[in-house]
C-alpha positions as a Markdown table, in Angstrom:
| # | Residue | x | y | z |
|---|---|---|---|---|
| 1 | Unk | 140.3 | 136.4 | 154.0 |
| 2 | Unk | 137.7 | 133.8 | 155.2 |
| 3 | Unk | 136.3 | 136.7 | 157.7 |
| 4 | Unk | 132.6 | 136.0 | 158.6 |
| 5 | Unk | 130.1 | 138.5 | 158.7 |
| 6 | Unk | 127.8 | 136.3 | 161.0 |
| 7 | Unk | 126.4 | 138.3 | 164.2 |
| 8 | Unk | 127.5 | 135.9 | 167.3 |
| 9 | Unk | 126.1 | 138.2 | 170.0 |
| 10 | Unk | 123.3 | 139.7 | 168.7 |
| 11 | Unk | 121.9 | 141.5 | 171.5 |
| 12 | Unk | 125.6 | 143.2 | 172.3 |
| 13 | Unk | 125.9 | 144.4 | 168.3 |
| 14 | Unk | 122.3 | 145.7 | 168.5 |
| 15 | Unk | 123.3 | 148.3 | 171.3 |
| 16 | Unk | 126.4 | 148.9 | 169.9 |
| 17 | Unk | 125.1 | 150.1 | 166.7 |
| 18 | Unk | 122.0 | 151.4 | 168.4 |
| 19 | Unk | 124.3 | 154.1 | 170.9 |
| 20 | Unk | 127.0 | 154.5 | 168.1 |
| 21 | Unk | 124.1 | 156.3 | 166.0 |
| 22 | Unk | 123.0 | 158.2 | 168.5 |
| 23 | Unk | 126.5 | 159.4 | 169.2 |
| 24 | Unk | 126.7 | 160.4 | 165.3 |
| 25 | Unk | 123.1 | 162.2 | 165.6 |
| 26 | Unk | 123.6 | 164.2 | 168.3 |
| 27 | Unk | 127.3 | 165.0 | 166.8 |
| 28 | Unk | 126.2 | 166.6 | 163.9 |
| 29 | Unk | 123.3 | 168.2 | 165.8 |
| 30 | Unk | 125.9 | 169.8 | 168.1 |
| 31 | Unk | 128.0 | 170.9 | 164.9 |
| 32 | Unk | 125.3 | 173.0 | 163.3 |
| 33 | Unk | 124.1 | 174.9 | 166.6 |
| 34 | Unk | 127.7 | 175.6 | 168.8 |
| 35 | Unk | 131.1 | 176.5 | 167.6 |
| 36 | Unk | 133.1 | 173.5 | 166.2 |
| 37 | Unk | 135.9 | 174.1 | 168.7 |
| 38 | Unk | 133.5 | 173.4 | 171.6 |
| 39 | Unk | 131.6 | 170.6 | 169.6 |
| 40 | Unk | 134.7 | 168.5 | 169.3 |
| 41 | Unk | 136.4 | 169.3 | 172.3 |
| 42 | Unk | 133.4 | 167.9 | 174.2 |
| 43 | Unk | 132.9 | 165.0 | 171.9 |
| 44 | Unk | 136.3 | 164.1 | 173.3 |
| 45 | Unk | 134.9 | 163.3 | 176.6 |
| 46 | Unk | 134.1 | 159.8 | 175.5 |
| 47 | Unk | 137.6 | 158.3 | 176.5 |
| 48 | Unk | 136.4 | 159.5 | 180.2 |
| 49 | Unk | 133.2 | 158.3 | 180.1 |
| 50 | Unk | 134.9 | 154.8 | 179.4 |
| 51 | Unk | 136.8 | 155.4 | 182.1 |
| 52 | Unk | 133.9 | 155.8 | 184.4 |
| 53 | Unk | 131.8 | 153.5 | 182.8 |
| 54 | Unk | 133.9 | 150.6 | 181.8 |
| 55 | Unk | 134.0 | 149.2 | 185.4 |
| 56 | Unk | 130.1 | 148.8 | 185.6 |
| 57 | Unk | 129.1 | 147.3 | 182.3 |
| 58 | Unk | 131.8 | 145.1 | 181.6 |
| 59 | Unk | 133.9 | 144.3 | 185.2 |
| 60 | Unk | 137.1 | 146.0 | 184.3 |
| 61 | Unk | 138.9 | 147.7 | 187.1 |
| 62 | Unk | 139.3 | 151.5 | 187.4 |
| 63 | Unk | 142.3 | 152.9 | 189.2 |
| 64 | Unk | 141.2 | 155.6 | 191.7 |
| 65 | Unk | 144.0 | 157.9 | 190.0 |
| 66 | Unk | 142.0 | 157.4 | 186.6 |
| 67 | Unk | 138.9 | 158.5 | 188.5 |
| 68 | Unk | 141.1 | 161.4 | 190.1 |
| 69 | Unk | 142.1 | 162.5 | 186.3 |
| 70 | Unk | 138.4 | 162.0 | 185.3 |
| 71 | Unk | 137.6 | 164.1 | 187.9 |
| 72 | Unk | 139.3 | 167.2 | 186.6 |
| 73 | Unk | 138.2 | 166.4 | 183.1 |
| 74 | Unk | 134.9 | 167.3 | 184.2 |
| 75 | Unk | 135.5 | 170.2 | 186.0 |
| 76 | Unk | 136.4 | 171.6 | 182.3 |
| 77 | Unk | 133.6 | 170.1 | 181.0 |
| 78 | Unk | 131.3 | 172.3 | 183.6 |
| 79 | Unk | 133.4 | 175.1 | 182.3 |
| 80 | Unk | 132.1 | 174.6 | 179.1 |
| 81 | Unk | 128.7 | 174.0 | 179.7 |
| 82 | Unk | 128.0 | 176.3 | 182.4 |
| 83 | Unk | 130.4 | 178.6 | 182.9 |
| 84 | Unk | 128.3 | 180.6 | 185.2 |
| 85 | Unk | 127.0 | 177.6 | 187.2 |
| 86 | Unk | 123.8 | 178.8 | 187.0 |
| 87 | Unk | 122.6 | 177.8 | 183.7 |
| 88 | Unk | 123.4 | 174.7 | 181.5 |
| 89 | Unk | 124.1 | 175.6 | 177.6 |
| 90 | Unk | 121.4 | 172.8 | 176.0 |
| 91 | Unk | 123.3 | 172.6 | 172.6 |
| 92 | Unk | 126.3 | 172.4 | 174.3 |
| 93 | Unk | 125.1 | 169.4 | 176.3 |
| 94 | Unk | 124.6 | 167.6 | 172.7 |
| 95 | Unk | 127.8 | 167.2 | 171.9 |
| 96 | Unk | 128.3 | 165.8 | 175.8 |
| 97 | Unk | 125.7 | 163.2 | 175.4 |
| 98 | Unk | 127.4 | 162.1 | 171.7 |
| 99 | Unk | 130.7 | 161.7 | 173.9 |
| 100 | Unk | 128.8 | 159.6 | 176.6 |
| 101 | Unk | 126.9 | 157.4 | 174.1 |
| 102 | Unk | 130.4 | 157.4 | 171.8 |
| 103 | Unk | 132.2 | 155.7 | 175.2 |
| 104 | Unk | 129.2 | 153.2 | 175.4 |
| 105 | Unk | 129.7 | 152.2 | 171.6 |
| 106 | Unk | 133.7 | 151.7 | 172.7 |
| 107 | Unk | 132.7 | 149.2 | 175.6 |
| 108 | Unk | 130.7 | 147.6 | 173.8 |
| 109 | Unk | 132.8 | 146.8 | 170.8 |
| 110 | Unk | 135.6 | 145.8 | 173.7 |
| 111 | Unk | 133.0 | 143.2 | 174.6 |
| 112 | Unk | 132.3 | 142.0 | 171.3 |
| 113 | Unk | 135.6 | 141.1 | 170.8 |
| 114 | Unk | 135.5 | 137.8 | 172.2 |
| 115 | Unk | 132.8 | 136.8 | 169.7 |
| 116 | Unk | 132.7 | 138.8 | 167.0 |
| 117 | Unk | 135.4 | 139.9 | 164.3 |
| 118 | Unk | 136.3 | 143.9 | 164.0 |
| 119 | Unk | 135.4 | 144.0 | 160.1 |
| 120 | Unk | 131.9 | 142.0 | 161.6 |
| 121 | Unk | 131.1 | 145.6 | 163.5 |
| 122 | Unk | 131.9 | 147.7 | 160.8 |
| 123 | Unk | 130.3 | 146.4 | 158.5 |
| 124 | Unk | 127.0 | 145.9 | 160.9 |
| 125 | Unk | 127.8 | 149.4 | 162.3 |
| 126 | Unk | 127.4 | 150.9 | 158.2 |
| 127 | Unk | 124.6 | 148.7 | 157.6 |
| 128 | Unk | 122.1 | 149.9 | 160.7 |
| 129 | Unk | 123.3 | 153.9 | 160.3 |
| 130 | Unk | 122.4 | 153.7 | 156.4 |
| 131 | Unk | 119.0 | 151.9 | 157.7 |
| 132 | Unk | 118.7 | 154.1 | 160.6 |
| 133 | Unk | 118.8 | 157.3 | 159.0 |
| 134 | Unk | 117.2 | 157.1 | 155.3 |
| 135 | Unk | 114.1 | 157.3 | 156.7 |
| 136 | Unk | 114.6 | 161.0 | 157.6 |
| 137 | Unk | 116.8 | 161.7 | 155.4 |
| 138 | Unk | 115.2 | 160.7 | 151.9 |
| 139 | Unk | 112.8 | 163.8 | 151.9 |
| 140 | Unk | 115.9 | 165.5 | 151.1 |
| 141 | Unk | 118.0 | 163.4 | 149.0 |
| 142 | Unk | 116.7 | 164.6 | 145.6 |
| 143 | Unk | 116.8 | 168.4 | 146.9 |
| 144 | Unk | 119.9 | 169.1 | 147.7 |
| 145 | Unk | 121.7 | 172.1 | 145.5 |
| 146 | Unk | 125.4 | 171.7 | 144.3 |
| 147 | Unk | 126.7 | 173.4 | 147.1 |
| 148 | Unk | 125.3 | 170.6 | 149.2 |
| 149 | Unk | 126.4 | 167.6 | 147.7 |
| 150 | Unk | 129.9 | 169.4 | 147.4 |
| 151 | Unk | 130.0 | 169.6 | 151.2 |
| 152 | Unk | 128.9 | 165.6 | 151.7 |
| 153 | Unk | 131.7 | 164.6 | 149.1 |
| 154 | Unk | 133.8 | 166.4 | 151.0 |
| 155 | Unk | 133.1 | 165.0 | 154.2 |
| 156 | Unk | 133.2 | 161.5 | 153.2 |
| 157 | Unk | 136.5 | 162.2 | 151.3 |
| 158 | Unk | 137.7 | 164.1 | 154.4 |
| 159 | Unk | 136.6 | 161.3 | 157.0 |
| 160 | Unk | 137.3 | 158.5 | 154.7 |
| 161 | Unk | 141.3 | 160.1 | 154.6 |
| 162 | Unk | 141.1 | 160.5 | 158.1 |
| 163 | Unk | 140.1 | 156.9 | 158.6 |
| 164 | Unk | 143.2 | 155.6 | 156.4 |
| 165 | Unk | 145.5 | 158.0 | 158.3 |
| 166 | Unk | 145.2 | 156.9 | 162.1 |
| 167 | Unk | 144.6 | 153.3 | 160.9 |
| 168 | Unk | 148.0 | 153.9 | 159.0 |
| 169 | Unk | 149.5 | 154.9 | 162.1 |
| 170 | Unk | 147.8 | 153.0 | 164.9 |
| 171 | Unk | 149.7 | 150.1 | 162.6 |
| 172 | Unk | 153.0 | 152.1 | 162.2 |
| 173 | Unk | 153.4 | 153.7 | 166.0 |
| 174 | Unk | 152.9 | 153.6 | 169.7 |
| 175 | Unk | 149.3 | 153.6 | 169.9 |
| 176 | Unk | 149.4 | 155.8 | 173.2 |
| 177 | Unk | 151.4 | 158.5 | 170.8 |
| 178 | Unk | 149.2 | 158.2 | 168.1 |
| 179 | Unk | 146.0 | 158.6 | 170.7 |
| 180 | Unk | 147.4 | 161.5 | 172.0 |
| 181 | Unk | 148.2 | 162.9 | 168.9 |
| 182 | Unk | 144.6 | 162.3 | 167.7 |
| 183 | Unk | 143.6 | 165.6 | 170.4 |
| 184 | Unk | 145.4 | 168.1 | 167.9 |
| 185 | Unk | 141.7 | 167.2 | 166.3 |
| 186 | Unk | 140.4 | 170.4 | 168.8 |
| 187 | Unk | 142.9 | 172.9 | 168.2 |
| 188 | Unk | 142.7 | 172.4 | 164.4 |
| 189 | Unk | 139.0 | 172.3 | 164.4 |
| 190 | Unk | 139.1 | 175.2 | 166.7 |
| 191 | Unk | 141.3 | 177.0 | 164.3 |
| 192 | Unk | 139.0 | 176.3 | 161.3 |
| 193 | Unk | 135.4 | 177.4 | 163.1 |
| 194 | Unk | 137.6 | 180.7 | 163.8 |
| 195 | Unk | 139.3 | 181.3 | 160.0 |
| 196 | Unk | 136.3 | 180.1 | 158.3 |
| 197 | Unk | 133.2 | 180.4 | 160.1 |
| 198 | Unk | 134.1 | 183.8 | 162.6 |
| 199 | Unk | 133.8 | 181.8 | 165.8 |
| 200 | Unk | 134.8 | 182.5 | 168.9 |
| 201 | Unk | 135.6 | 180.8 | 172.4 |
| 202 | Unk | 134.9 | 182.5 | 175.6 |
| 203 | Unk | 137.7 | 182.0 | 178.3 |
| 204 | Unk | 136.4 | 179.4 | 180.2 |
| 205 | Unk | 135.9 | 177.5 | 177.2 |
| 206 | Unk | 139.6 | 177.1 | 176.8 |
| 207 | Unk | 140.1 | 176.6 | 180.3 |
| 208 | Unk | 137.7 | 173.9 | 180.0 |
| 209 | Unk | 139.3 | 172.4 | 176.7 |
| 210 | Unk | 142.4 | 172.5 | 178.2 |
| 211 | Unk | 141.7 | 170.9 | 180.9 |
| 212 | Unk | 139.4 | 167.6 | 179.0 |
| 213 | Unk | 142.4 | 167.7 | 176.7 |
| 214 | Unk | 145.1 | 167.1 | 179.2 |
| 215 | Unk | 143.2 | 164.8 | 181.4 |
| 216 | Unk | 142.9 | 162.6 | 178.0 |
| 217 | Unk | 146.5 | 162.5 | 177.6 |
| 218 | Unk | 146.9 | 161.7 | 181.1 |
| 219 | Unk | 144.6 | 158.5 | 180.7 |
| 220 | Unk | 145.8 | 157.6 | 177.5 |
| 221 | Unk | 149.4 | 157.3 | 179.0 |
| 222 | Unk | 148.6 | 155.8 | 182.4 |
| 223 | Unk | 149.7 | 152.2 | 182.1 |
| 224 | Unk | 147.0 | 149.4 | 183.4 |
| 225 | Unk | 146.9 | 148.1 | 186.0 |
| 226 | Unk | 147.3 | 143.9 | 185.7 |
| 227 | Unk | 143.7 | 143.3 | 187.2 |
C-alpha cells in the first residue's frame, strides 16, 4: 500500500516503545503473583491515567467532570490495593504501574500521529519488544517442556484472535460501544482465575472493580469537549 516504515519522530517512538514494554513486563509480572481478576481490572486504569495525564504531556484539555469521574476511579483502585489503608499490596501495585505506563504508550502514539503512520508503530513497537526481551529470555528458549510451549501458542493464538476481533469491530461499530464493551475483559477473566485457577476476590475488590469499571464507561461515553 505504499506505507513507509521510516521513523519521523524518533525521540517520540523511542518512549513509546520504551513505556509500552514496561507496561507488558510488569503485566505479566502482575499475572503470575495476584489473581487475574484483579490483574486486569487494574490494568484497566490506563484510560484514566490518560485522562489525567493527557493535559500535561500533550496540551489537550481535561474537563473537570472527567477529573470528577477519575476521581472515583481511584477510590476503587485504593480499594484494591489497600483495602485496609494501612498497607499497600506491592504485586498489586504491578499491574497499577502497567496501567500508568499503558496510558503513556496511548499519548504518545496520539502524538505520533501527525508524523508517523499506525502500521509505522506497530511494526517499531514488535521490533523493540522482540529486541528488548530476548536478552532475558533466551536462557530459557531451548528449555521449555510441552506444556510450556502449549501455553505460548495459546496465548499468541488467543491474543492474535483478540486483536482481529476488536479491530473487526472498532471498523464495524460505535467505537464508544465497542470500548465499553471491551471491560467485559474483567468479569470474564475474573470468571476464569475462579473456574480454573480457585481464585478468589475479597469484597472490596469488587467494590473497587466496580467502581474503575464504571468510571471507564463513564469517560469512554463523555463527549469532548471542542477545545
Amino acid at each position: 500500500r505504499g506505507i513507509s516504515l521510516k521513523v519521523n519522530d524518533p525521540k517520540t517512538m523511542f518512549l513509546r516503545c520504551t513505556v509500552g514494554l514496561i507496561a507488558m513486563i510488569l503485566y505479566f509480572s502482575a499475572l503470575a503473583r495476584i489473581p487475574i481478576g484483579q490483574a486486569v481490572t487494574l490494568q484497566y486504569t490506563a484510560p484514566l491515567f490518560v485522562a489525567l495525564l493527557s493535559g500535561r504531556i500533550i496540551a489537550e484539555k481535561v474537563q473537570s467532570e472527567v477529573i470528577a469521574v477519575v476521581v472515583v476511579a481511584f477510590a476503587g483502585i485504593v480499594l484494591i490495593v489497600s483495602p485496609d489503608l494501612s498497607s499497600v499490596e506491592p504485586d498489586a501495585m504491578l499491574a497499577l504501574g502497567s496501567g500508568f505506563f499503558a496510558a503513556l504508550a496511548y499519548i504518545y502514539v496520539r502524538q505520533l500521529r501527525k508524523t508517523d503512520s499506525a502500521t509505522s508503530v506497530v511494526f517499531w513497537f514488535a521490533a523493540f519488544s522482540v529486541a528488548g526481551s530476548i536478552i532475558q529470555a533466551a536462557p530459557n528458549l531451548f528449555t521449555l517442556d510441552t506444556e510450556a510451549l502449549a501455553a505460548l501458542v495459546g496465548v499468541g493464538i488467543g491474543a492474535g484472535g483478540g486483536q482481529v476481533g476488536i479491530t473487526m469491530a472498532y471498523h464495524r461499530a460505535n467505537a464508544a460501544w465497542v470500548s465499553a464493551f471491551s471491560y467485559l475483559t474483567v468479569i470474564i477473566a475474573t470468571i476464569y482465575g475462579y473456574i480454573l485457577f480457585n481464585e478468589s476476590l475479597a469484597t472490596s475488590d469488587y467494590i473497587g472493580g466496580l467502581l474503575i469499571i464504571g468510571s471507564g464507561i463513564v469517560l469512554i461515553f463523555k463527549s469532548p469537549s471542542s477545545d
